[in-house]
C-alpha positions as CSV (number, residue, x, y, z in Angstrom):
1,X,176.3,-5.4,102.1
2,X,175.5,-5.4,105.6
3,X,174.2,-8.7,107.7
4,X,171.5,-8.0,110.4
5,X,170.3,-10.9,112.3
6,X,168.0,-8.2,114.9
7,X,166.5,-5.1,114.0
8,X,167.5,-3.6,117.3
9,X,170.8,-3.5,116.3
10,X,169.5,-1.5,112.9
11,X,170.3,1.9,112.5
12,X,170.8,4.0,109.6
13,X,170.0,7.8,108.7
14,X,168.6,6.5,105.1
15,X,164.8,4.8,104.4
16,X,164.4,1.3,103.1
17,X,163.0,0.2,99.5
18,X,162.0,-3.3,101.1
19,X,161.2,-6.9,99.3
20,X,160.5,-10.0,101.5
21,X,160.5,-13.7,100.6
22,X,162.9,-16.6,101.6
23,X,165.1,-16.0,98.3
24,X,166.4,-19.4,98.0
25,X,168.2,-19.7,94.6
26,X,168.0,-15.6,93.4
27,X,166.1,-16.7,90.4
28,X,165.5,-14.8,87.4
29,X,162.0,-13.8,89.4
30,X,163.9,-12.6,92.4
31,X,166.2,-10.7,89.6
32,X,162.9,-8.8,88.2
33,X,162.5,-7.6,92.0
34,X,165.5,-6.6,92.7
35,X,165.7,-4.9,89.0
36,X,162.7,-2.7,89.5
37,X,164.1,-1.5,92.8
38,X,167.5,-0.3,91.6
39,X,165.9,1.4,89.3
40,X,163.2,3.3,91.4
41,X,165.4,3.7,94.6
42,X,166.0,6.8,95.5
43,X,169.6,8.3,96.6
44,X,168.1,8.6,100.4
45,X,167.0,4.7,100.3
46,X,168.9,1.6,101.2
47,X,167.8,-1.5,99.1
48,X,167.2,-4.1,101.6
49,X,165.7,-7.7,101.4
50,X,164.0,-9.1,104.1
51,X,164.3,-13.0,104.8
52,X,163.7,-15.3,107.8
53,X,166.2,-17.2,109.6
54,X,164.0,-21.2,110.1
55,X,167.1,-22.4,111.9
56,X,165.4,-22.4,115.4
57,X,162.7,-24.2,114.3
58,X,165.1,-26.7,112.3
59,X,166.5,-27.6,116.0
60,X,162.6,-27.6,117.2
61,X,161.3,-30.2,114.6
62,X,164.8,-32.2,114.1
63,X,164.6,-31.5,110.6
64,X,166.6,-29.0,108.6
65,X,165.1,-27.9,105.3
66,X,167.4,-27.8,102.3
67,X,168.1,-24.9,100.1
68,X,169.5,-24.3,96.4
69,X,172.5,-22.1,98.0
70,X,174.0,-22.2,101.5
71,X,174.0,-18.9,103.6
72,X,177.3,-17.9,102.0
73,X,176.2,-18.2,98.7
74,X,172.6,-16.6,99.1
75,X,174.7,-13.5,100.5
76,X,176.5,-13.4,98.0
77,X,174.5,-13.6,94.9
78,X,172.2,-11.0,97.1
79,X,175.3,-8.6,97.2
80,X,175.3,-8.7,93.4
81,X,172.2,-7.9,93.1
82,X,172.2,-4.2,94.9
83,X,171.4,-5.1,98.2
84,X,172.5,-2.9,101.0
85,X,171.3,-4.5,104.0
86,X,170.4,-8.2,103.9
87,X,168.0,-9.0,106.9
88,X,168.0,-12.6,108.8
89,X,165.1,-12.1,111.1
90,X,165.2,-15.1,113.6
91,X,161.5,-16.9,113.1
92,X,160.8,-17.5,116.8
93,X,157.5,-17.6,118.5
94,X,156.7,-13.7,118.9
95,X,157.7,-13.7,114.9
96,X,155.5,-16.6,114.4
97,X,152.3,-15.5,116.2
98,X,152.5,-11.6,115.1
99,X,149.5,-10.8,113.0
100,X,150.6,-8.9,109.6
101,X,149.9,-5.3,111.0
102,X,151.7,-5.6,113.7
103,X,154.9,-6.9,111.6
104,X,154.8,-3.9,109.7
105,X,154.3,-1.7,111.9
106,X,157.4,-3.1,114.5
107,X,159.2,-4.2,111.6
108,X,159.4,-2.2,108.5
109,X,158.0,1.1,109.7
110,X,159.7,1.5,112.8
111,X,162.9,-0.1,112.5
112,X,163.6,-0.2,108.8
113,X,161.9,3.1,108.1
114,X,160.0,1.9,104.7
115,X,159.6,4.2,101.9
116,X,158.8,1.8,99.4
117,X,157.8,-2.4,99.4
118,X,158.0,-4.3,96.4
119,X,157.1,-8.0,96.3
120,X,156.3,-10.7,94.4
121,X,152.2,-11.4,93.6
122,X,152.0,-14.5,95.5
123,X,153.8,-13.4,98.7
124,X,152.4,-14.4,102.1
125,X,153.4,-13.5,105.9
126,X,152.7,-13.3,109.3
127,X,150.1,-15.6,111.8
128,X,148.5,-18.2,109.7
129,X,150.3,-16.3,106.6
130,X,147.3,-14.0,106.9
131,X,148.9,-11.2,104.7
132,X,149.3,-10.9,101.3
133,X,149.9,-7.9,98.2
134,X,146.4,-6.7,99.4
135,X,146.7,-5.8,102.8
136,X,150.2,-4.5,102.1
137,X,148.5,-2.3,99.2
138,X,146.0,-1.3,102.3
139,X,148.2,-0.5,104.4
140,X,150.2,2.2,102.4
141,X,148.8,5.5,103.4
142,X,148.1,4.9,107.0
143,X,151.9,4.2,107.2
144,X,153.2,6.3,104.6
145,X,155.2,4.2,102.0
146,X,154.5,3.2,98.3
147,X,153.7,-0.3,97.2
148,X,154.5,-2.2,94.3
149,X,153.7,-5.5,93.0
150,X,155.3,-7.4,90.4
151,X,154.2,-10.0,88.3
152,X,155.9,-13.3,88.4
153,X,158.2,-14.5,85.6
154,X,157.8,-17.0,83.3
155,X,159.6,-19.6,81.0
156,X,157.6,-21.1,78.3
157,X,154.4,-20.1,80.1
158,X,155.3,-21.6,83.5
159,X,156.3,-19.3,86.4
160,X,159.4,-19.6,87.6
161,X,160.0,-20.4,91.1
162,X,162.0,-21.8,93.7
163,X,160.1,-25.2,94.0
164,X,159.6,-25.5,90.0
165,X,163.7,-25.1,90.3
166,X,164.1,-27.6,92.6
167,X,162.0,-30.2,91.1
168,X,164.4,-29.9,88.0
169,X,167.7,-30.1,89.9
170,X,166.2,-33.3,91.8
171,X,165.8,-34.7,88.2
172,X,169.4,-34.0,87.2
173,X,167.9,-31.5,84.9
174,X,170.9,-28.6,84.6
175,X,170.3,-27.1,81.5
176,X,166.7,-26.1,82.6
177,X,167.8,-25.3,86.3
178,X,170.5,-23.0,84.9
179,X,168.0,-21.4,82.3
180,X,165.0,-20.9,85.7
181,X,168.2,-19.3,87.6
182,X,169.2,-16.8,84.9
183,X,173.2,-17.7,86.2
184,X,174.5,-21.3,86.5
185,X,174.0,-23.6,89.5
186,X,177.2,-23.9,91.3
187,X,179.0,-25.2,94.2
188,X,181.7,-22.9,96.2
189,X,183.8,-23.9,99.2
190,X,187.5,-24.6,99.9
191,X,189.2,-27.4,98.4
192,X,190.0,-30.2,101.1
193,X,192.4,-33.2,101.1
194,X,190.4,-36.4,99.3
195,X,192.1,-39.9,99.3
196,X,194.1,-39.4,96.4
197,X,192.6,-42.2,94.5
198,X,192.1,-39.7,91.3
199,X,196.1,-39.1,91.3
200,X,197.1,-42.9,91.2
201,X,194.2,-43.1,88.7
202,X,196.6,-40.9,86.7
203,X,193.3,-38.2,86.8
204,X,194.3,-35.8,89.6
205,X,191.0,-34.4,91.5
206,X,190.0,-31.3,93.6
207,X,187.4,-32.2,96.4
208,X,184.9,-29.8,98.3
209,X,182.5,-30.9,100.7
210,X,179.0,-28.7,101.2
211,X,177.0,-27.3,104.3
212,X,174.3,-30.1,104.6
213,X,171.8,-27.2,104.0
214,X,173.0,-27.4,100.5
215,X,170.3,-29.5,98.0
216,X,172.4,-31.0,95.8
217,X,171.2,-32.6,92.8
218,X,171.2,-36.6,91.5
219,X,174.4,-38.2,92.6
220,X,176.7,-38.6,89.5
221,X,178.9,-37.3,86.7
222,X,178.4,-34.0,85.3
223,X,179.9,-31.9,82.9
224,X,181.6,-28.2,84.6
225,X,183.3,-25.5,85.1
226,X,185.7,-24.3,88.2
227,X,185.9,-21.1,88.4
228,X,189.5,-20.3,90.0
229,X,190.3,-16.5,90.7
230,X,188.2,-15.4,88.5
231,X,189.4,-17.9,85.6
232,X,186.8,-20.2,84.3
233,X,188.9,-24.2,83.4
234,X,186.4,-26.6,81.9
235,X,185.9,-30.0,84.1
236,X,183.9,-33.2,85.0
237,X,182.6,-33.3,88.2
238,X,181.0,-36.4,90.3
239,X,178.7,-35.4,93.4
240,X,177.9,-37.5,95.8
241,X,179.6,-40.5,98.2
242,X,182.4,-42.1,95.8
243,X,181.3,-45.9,96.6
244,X,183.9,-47.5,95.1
245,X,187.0,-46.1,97.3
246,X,185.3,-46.7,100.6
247,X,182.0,-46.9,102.7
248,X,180.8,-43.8,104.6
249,X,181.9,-41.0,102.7
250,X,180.9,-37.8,103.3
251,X,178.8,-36.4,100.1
252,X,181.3,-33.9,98.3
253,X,182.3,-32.7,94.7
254,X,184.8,-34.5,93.1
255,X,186.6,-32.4,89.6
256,X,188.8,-33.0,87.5
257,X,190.0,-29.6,85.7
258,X,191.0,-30.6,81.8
259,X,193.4,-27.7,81.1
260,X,194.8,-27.6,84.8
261,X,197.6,-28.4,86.9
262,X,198.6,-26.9,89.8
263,X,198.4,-27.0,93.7
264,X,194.9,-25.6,94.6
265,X,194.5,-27.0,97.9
266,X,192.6,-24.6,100.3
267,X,192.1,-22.2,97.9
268,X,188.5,-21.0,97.1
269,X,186.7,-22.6,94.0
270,X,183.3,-22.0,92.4
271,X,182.2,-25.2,90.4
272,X,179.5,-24.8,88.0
273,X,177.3,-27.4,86.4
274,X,176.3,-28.1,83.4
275,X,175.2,-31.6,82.2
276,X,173.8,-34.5,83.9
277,X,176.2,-37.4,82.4
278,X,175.1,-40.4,84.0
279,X,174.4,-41.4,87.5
280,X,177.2,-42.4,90.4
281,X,177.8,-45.6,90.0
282,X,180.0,-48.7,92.3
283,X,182.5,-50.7,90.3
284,X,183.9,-53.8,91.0
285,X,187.1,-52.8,90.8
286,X,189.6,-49.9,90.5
287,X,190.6,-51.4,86.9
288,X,186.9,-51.0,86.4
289,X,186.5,-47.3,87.6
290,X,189.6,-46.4,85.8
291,X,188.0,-47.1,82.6
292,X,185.2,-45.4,83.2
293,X,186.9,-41.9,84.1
294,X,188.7,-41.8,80.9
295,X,185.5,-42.6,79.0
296,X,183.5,-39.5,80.7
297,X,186.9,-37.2,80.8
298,X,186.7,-38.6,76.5
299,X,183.2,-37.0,76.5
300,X,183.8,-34.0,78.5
301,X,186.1,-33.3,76.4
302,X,183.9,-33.5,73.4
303,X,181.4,-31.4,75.4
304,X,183.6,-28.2,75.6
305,X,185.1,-28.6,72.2
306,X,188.5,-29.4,73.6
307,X,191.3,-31.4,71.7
308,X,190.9,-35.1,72.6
């Protein structure tokens, strides 16, 4: 999958099946999109996705929104899904003020060559998000590509979307965030050094810390899975600041892998959550905290049917 950050740069002898929309999470949605265009894309057409890069206006306001996956992870479950050429168009000013013609025209007509644009129902852009499915439907034979519209999906009558996502993952709500995805929410960096506390605890620990971009559920235990080169070792994970061993922690992923041992320090690992446990919690003492990891490595256990 190729990365473009400016459509200058772009050049390519094929035409572009294009969808837009900020994409944050892939969800099940997003899936249907990107479904209908494999299946209608022609051998002489990339599949591209079209997506805004907010980061300038993050270091504008002083505030930088939060996402369900990090830009790693976004490109990635993007590359699964068929994508050929992933755009990151920098929202600056002359993006921010160009009225919706205008964006097609510079945009997907004369950079990206459009042959076909399939979106979502509800999908807005340009000035003063002044265009929609309609104009876009309008727009078709003066500029020569097909349009397509597809309905949102739903679960249990509610459509799915990013924000009804990340209402559940702010309520520690996994099972429902995992079935809205379509794929599990998961967590994927390098493992770093921790403190060690987890080893003396006689409960050994990976740690990974997250781009602060990431939106990370309810602080606390949950019940995973760390994916490891492509091998899948049931865990219990804690997110969040670890109170106990210290003040000023940086907010991380702490797991414990049941049927592990090993060295996996700087390695890649993919940690995938299941089950809201119970919240993060300070003890009063290590005797205390001790007590408490065998208790929820005792129900993990239980959880994925393991021998206790």
């Amino acid at each position: 999958m190729r990365v473009i950050s400016d459509c200058a740069d772009y050049a390519s002898d094929k035409k572009s099946i294009i969808t837009l929309g900020k994409f944050d999470g892939i969800h099940r949605g997003h899936q249907k999109l990107f479904k209908y265009m494999r299946t209608h894309r022609r051998d002489d057409e990339n599949i591209v996705a079209f997506t805004f890069d907010f980061s300038i206006r993050s270091v504008l306001t002083g505030s930088r929104a939060q996402y369900l996956f990090d830009d790693a992870e976004k490109r990635e479950l993007l590359r699964k899904q068929g994508v050929d050429v992933l755009v990151e168009c920098p929202f600056d000013d002359s993006v921010r003020c160009m009225k919706p013609e205008d964006f097609v025209r510079q945009y997907l007509v004369d950079k990206l060559h459009v042959s076909k644009i399939v979106i979502g129902d509800d999908f807005r852009f340009g000035h003063n998000r002044e265009g929609d499915s309609r104009l876009l439907s309008e727009l078709s034979d003066k500029y020569g590509y097909e349009f397509y519209r597809i309905e949102k999906e739903r679960e249990d009558g509610v459509e799915i979307s990013s924000t009804y996502i990340r209402s559940a993952l702010s309520e520690g709500n996994i099972e429902l965030v995992n079935s809205l995805l379509g794929f599990d929410y998961f967590c994927e960096g390098s493992v770093v050094h921790g403190n060690h506390i987890g080893a003396d605890l006689g409960s050994p620990t990976i740690n990974q810390t997250f781009d602060e971009v990431k939106l990370l559920p309810p602080y606390g235990v949950y019940f995973s899975k760390c994916i490891i080169g492509g091998r899948e070792y049931p865990a219990i994970s804690n997110i969040g600041i670890k109170p106990t061993v210290g003040e000023n922690n940086a907010v991380g992923i702490e797991s414990f892998l049941l049927e592990y041992s090993g060295d996996l320090y700087d390695k890649e690992v993919k940690t995938c959550l299941y089950h809201y446990r119970r919240p993060e919690k300070k003890f009063k003492d290590f005797d205390e905290l001790k007590h408490a990891i065998e208790e929820d490595t005792r129900a993990a256990k239980e959880y994925w049917k393991l021998g206790c």
